[in-house]
C-alpha positions as YAML, in Angstrom:
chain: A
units: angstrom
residues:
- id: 1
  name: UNK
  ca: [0.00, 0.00, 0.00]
- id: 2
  name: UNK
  ca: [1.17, 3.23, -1.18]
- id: 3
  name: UNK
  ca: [2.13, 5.96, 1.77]
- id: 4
  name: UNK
  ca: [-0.25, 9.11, 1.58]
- id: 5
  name: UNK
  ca: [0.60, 12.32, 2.28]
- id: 6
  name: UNK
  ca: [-0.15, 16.20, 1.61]
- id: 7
  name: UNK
  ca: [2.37, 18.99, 1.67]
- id: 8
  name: UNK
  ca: [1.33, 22.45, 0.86]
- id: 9
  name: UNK
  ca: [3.31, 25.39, 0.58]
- id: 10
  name: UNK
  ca: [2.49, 28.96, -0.94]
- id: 11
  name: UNK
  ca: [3.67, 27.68, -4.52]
- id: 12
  name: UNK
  ca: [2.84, 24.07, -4.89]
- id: 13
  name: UNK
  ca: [1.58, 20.85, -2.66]
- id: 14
  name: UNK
  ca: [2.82, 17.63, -3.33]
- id: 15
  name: UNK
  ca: [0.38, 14.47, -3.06]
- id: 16
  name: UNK
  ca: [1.48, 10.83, -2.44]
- id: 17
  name: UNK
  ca: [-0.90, 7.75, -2.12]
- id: 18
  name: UNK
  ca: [-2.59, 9.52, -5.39]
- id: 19
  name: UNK
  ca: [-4.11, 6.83, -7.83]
- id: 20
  name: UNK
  ca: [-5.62, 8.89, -10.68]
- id: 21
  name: UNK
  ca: [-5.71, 12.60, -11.89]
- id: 22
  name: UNK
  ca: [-9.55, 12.74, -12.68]
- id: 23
  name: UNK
  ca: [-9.61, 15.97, -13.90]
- id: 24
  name: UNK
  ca: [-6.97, 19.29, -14.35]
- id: 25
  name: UNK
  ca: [-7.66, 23.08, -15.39]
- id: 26
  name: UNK
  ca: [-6.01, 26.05, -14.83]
- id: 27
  name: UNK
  ca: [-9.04, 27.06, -11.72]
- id: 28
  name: UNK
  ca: [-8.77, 23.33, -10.39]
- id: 29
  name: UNK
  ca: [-7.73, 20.38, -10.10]
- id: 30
  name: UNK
  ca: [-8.94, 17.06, -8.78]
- id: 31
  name: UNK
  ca: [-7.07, 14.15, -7.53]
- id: 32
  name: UNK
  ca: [-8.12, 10.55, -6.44]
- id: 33
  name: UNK
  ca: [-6.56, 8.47, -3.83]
- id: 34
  name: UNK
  ca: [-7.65, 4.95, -2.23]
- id: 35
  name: UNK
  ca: [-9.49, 7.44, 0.60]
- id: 36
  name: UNK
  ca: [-11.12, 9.40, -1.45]
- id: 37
  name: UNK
  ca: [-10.72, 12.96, -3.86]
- id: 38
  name: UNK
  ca: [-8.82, 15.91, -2.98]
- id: 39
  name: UNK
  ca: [-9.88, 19.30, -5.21]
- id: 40
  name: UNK
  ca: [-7.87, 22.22, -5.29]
- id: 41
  name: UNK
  ca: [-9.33, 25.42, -6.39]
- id: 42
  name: UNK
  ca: [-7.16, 28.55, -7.17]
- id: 43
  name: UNK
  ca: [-5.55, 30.38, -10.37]
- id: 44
  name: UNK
  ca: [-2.67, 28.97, -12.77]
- id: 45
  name: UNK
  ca: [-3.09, 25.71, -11.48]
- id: 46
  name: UNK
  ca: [-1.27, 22.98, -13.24]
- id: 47
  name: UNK
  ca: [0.56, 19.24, -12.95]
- id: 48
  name: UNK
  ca: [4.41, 19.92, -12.50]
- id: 49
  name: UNK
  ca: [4.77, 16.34, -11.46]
- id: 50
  name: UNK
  ca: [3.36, 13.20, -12.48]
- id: 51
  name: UNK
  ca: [4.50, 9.00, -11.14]
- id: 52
  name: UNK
  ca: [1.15, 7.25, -11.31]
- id: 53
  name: UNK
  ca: [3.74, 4.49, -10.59]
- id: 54
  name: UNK
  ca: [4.47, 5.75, -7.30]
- id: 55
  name: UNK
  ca: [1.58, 7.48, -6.43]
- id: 56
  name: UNK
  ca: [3.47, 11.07, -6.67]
- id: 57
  name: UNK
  ca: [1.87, 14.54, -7.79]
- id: 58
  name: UNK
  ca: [3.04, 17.47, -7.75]
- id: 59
  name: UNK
  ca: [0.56, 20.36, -8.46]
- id: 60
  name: UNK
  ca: [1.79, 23.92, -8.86]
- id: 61
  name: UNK
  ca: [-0.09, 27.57, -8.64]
- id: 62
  name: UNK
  ca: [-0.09, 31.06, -8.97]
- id: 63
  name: UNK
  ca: [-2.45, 30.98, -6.02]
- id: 64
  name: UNK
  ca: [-4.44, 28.44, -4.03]
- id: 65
  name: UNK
  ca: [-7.87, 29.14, -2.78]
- id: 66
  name: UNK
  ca: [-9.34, 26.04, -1.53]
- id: 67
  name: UNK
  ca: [-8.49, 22.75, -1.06]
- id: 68
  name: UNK
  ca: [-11.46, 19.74, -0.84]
- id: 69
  name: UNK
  ca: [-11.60, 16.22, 0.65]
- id: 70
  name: UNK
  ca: [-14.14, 13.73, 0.30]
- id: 71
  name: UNK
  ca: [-15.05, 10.54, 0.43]
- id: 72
  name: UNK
  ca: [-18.22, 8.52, -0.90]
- id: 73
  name: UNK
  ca: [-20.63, 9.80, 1.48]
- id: 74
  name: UNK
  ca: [-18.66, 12.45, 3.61]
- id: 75
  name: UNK
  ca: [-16.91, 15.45, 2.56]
- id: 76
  name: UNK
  ca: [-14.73, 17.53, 4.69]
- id: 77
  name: UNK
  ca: [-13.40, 20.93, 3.58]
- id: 78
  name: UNK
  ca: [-11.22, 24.15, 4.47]
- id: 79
  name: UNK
  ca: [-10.66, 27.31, 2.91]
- id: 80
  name: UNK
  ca: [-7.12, 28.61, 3.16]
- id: 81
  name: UNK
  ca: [-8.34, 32.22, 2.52]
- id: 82
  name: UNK
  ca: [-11.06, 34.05, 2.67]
...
């Protein structure tokens, strides 16, 4: 089983444990993992890393607004700024 883990820091965040990109644009992005999605809303958003393989993504921004987690039936979410 593949390790998971979320780093964020004011230019990109860095996502292991990731098993598919479901969906990328430059206002969000959305990533699956074996718990569940995470969505990341903000500006200039875009994949500057990519090992399926080894469950590695990088995702890099101009600016980060939001970032989503859910699950099948429960969704948990924070807003970084308001």
């Amino acid at each position: 089983m593949s390790e998971n883990y979320l780093s964020v820091t004011n230019q990109d965040a860095t996502i292991k444990g990731v098993t598919n990109v479901e969906s990328i644009f430059d206002k969000e992005a959305i990533i699956s993992r074996q718990e569940g999605q995470i969505s990341f809303k903000g500006e200039g958003i875009s994949i500057s890393k990519l090992e399926l393989e080894q469950g590695l993504c990088v995702i890099s921004y101009s600016a980060l607004h939001s970032i989503n987690f859910g699950k099948v039936k429960k969704k948990f979410s924070f807003s970084l700024f308001k």
